[in-house]
Every structure is written in C-alpha cells, then in structure tokens.
MARDRENVO-838355 format. One line per 8 residues: their letters; for each residue x, y, z of C-alpha. Coordinates in Angstrom, 1 decimal, always signed. Last residue first. Layout:
BEGIN
A = X,Y,Z | ...
This chain:
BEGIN
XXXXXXXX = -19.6,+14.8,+12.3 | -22.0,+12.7,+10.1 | -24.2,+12.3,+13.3 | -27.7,+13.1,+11.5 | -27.6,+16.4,+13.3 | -24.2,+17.0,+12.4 | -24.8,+16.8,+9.1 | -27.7,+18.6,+9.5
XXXXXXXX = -26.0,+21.7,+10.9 | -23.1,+21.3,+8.1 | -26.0,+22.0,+5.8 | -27.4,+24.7,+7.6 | -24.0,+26.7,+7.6 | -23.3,+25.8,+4.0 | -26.8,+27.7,+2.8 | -25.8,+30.5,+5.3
XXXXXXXX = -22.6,+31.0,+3.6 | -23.8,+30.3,+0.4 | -25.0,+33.9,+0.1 | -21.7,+35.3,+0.1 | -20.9,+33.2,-3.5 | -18.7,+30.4,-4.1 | -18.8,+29.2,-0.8 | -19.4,+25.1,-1.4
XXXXXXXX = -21.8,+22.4,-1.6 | -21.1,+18.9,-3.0 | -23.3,+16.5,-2.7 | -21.8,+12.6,-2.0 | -23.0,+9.8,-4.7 | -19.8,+9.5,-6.0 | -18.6,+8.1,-9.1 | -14.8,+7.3,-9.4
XXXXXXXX = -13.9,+8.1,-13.0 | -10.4,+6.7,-13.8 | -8.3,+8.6,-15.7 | -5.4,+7.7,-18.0 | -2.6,+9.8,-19.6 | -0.4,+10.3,-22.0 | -2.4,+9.2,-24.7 | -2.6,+12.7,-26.9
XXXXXXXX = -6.0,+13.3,-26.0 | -5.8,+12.3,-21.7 | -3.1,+15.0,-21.0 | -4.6,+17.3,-23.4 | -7.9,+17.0,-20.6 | -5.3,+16.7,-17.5 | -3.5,+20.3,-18.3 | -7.2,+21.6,-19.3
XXXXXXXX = -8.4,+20.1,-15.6 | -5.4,+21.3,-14.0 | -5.7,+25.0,-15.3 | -3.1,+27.6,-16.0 | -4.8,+31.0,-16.1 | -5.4,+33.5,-18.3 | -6.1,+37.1,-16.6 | -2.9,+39.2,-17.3
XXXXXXXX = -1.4,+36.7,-19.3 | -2.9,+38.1,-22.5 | -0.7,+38.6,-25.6 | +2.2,+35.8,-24.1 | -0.7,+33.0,-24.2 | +1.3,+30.7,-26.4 | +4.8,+30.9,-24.5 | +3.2,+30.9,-21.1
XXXXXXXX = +0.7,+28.0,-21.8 | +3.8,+26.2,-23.7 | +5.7,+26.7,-20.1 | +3.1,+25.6,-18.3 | +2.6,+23.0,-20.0 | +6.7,+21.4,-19.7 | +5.9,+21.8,-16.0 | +2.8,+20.3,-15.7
XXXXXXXX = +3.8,+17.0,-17.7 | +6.8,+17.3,-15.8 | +5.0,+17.2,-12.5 | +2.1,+14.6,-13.6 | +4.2,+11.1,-12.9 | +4.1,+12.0,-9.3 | +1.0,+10.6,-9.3 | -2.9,+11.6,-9.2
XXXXXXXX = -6.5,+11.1,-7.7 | -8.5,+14.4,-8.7 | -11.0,+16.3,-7.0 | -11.6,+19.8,-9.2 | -15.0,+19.3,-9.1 | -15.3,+17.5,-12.2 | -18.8,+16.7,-13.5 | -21.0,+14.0,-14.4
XXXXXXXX = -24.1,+14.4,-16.1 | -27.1,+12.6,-13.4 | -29.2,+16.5,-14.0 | -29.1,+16.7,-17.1 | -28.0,+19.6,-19.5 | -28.7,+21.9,-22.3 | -26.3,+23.9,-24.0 | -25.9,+27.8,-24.6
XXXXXXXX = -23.1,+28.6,-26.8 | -20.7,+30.6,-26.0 | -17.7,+28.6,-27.7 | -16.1,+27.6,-24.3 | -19.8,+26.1,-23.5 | -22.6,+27.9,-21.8 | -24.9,+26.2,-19.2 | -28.5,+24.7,-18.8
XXXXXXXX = -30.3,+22.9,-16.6 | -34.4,+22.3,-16.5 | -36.2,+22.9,-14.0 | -39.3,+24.4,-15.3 | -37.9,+27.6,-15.4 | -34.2,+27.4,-15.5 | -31.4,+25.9,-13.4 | -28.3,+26.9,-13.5
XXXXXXXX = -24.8,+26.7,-14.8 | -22.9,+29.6,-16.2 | -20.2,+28.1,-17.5 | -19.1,+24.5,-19.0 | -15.2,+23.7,-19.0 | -15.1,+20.8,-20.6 | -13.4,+17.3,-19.4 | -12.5,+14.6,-21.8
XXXXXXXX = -12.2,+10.9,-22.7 | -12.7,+10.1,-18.8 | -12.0,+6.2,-18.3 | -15.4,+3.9,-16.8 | -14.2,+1.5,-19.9 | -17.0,+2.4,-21.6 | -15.6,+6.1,-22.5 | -16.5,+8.8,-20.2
XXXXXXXX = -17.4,+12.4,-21.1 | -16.9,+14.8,-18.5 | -18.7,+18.3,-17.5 | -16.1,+20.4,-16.0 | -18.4,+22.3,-14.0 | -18.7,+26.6,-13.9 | -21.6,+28.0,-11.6 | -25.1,+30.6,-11.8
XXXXXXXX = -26.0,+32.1,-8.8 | -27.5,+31.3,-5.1 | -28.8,+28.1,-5.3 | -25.4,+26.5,-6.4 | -25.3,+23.2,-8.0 | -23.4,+20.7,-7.2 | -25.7,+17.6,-6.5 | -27.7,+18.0,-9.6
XXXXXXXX = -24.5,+17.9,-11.7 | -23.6,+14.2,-10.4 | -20.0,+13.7,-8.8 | -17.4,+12.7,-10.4 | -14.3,+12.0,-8.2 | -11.2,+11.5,-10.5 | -8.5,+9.5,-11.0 | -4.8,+8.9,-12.3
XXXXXXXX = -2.5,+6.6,-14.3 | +0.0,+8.6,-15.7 | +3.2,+6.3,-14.7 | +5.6,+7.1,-12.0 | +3.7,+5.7,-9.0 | +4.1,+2.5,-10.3 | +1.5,-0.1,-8.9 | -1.3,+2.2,-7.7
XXXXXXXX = -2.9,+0.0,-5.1 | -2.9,+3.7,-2.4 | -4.0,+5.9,-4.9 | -7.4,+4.0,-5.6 | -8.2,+3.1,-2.5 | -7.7,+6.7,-1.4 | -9.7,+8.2,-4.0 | -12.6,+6.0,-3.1
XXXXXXXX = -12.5,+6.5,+0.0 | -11.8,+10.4,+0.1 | -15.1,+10.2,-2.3 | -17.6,+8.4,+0.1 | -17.0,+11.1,+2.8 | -18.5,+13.9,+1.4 | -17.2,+16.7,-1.0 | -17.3,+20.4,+0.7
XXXXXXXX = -15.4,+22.8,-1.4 | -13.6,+26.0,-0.1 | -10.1,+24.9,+0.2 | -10.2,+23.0,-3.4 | -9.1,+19.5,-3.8 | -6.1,+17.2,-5.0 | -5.4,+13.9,-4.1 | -2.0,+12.1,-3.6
XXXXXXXX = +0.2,+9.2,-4.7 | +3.8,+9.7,-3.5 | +7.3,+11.4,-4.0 | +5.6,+15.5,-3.0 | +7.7,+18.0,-1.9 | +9.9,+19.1,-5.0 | +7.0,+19.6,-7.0 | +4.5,+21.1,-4.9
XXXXXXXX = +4.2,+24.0,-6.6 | +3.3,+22.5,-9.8 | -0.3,+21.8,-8.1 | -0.7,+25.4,-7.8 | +0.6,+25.8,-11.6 | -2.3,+23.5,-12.6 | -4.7,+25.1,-10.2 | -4.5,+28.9,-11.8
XXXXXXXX = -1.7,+31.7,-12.4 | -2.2,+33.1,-9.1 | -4.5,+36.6,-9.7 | -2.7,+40.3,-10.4 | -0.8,+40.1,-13.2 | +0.1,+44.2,-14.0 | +3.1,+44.0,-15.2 | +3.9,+40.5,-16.8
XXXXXXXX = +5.7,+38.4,-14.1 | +9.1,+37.5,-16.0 | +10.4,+34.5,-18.0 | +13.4,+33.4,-19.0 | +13.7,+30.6,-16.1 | +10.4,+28.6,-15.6 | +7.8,+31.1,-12.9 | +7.7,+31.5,-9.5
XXXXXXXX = +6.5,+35.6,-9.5 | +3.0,+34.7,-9.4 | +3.6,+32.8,-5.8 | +2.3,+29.5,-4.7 | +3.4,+28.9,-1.5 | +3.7,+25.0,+0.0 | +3.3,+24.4,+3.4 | +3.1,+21.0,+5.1
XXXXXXXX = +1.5,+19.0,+7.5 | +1.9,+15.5,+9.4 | -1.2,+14.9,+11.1 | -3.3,+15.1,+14.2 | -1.9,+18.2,+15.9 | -0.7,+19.7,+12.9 | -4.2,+20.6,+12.2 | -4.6,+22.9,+14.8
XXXXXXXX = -1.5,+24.7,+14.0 | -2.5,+24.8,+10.3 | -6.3,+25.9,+10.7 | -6.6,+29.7,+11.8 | -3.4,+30.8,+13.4 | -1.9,+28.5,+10.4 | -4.0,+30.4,+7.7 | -3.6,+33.9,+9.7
XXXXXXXX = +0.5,+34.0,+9.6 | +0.4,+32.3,+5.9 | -1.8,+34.8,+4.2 | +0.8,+36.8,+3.1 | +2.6,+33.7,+1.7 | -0.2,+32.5,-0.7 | -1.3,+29.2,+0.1 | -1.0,+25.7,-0.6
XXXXXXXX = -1.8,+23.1,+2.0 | -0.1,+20.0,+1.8 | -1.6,+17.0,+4.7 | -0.5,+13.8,+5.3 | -1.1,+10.2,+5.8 | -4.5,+9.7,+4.0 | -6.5,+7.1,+5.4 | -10.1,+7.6,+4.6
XXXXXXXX = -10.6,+8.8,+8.5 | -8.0,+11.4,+7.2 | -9.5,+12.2,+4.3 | -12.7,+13.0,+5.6 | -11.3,+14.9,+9.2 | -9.2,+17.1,+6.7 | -12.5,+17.9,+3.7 | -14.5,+18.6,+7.2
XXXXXXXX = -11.9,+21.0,+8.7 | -11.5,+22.7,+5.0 | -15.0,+23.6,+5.2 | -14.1,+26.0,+8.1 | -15.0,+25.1,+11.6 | -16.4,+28.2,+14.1 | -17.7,+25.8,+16.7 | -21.2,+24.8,+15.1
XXXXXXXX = -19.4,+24.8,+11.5 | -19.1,+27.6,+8.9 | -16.2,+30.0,+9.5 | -14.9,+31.4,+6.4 | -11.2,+30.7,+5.9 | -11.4,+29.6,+2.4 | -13.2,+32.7,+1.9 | -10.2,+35.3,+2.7
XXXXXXXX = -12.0,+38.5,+3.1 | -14.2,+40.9,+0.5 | -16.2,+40.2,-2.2 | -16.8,+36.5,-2.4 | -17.1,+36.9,-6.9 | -13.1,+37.8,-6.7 | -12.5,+34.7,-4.4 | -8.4,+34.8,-4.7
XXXXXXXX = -7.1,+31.6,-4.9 | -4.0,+30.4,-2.5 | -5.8,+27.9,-0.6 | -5.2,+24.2,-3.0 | -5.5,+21.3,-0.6 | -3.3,+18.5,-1.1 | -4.1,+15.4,+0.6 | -0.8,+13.1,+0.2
XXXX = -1.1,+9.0,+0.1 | +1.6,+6.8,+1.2 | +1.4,+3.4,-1.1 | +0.0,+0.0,+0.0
C-alpha cells in the first residue's frame, strides 16, 4: 500500500466573495471552516499527510486559523504559490494580479511531494464516500511514476449553487469507466421548469441533465504529472504571451490534453456525496445549515 498526500489548494483569490479570505470562512457549530471537514474526511479515509498551498501573506492567519490545529493530528506541510515563481526566461507580466490557476498550484509542490496524492479545493465540501474512493485507488497504484490517475465525479444535480449561476467540468467517459475529456461549462443553473442549462467555451448555450457528471476539481494523481505540468506551463506561457494578465493555467485543461494525446489515464470514481461550497456570500448560510444537519444526523 502506497503513502497518500491530501493537497488542498488555498492560495485563490474569491473575486465573486467580495471581501476577506473565503477559504477561511467560519461555517461549523464551533467556528469550523470547510477545510476541517475535507481534513477529518481524508483522514478517517486514510491519508497520511496534509499539503496546504497558500499565498505567503496569508500564511500568519492560515496556520493561526487551521495549520497549528491541524498539525496536531497529522503530518502538515506548506507549500506557497507565488505569481512571480515562474520557468527561467520568464518575467511576471506587469500588471498580473491573480495566481496563475490550479495546474501551476499543483506545480508548486514539486519538490515536496514522492507519492500518490489527491487534489481538492479549500472552499469545497465533497462527502466522505469520495476520500474513500480516492484513497483506494491511490494507495494500489503499482508505479507511482506512470499517468494513471482519477477522479471523483460527482452528479451535476448535487453541485449546484442556489445562489448564482456555476462553472463544472462536464466529462465524457468512454466504456471502460476512463474520462475521454473534461469541458469547461459556465454559467450553470437551473431554468424555469427545472431544467439545466450552461454555456460552452464557444458561448453557446447547452442543455444539460441532472445525473451528467462533473469534475470538481478532486483528482487522484502521481508524481508522474510534474513534468507534464511543468513542460505545459511553459507552452501556456509561450502561447498566451498577448494576455497573461487574466489566463490561467488550469489542471483540468493540463489533464484533458493529457488524456488526448495518450499520456494519460483517468479513472472516473462516481460519487454519490453532494457537494456544496462558498462560491458566493450567500452560500454561507446555505453551507451553515447543511453542516448543521450533518451533524444532526451524526456525520460529524
């Protein structure tokens, strides 16, 4: 059985939150943050350790916040993700103001990380029944080096926001349960009648059901990814060079080419678990009364 990592991306900035570090949001019964939850999951799951990437002026409040608590009950590390960290003849375009995206998050980690490990967002609630799954998975990987990697997909009905509109990866799986692609599908909602519909990268408005399956950003992956990610990032820096003021770097386009030109595999787990997360301020209150009845019911 292999060690297994949790990674937890932190560093993004919440531009549709408004003001204040979202990831940090207090939501439980005794001021818990969504990232306690995704923690106690995996670690009843059986991961052995904890990365959390963050930006470094945030470091003082994260680990006053979570991080000293949390190394009380597992091994934990820091990992910053800076816009200025970037492949040798390049420099931080004036003007860049967001991290350059999850796939150069995940990039970070690089010289930290010699062992199967999971990826998820800080301010995403996923349910037990996914860290199991991904753990399994990671832990019977027989060579850590190859490109054989997963994914939790969760149903589009049960991550949906009923506050605004959201982005999914919606995925298309072959037969063998592998994803043959991932795309990035905006403005999500439901419309009169209940029915769901988005916008694809062409803008075109698409229709959708509620058991698709969707990325949400949890994936089950190797060491074998870090020179895949490093080699894209500098293509993505090379092909964007007329607007890398807003573009961003992101894991599930990295994993999509990834899968198209056979360099990768991906193994869909399906979960049944509902998501729910802080995307907007009015989730708060919606996240608040759903970790109430989890609680309730004696989830946590």
């Amino acid at each position: 059985m292999n060690r297994t990592s949790l990674i937890i991306m932190a560093a993004g900035i919440g531009s549709r939150f408004g003001k204040g570090i979202k990831q940090l949001e207090p939501v439980g019964p005794n001021g818990e943050i969504l990232m306690d939850y995704s923690i106690q999951d995996a670690l009843e799951a059986g991961f052995d350790r904890v990365v959390f990437i963050i930006r470094k002026n945030m470091e003082e409040d994260f680990k006053r916040l979570i991080g000293d608590r949390i190394e009380e009950l597992v091994s934990v590390e820091y990992v910053f993700q800076e816009m200025g960290d970037l492949p040798q003849g390049f420099t931080l375009p004036k003007g860049r103001e967001k991290p350059w995206g999850t796939g150069h998050a995940v990039l970070a980690c690089k010289n930290i990380i010699n062992e199967p490990f999971a990826v998820i967002n800080a301010d995403d609630y996923y349910g037990k029944e996914a860290f199991y799954q991904l753990h399994d998975y990671l832990a019977s990987v027989e060579d850590i080096s190859s490109c054989r990697f997963c994914m939790a997909g969760y149903m589009l009905g049960n991550t949906l926001s009923p506050n605004g509109a959201v982005t999914r990866g919606v995925c298309y799986i072959e037969d063998n349960g592998c994803l043959a692609s991932v795309q990035e599908t905006y403005d999500i909602c439901r419309h009169m009648g209940g029915c769901i519909k988005g916008v694809d990268e062409a803008g075109n408005q698409i229709s959708l059901l509620e058991n698709d399956t969707v990325s949400m950003n949890m994936w089950g992956l190797t060491p074998g990814v870090f020179n895949d990610l490093e080699n894209g990032f500098v293509n993505f820096l090379r092909e964007k060079n007329g607007d890398l003021l807003k573009k961003e770097y992101l894991l599930p386009v990295v994993i999509d080419h990834l899968i198209k030109s056979k360099k990768a595999e991906v193994f869909v787990l399906h979960t049944r678990d509902k998501w729910f997360g802080v995307t907007y301020q009015e989730d708060k209150e919606t996240v608040k009364s759903q970790i109430r009845q989890l609680v309730l019911e004696g989830v946590y």
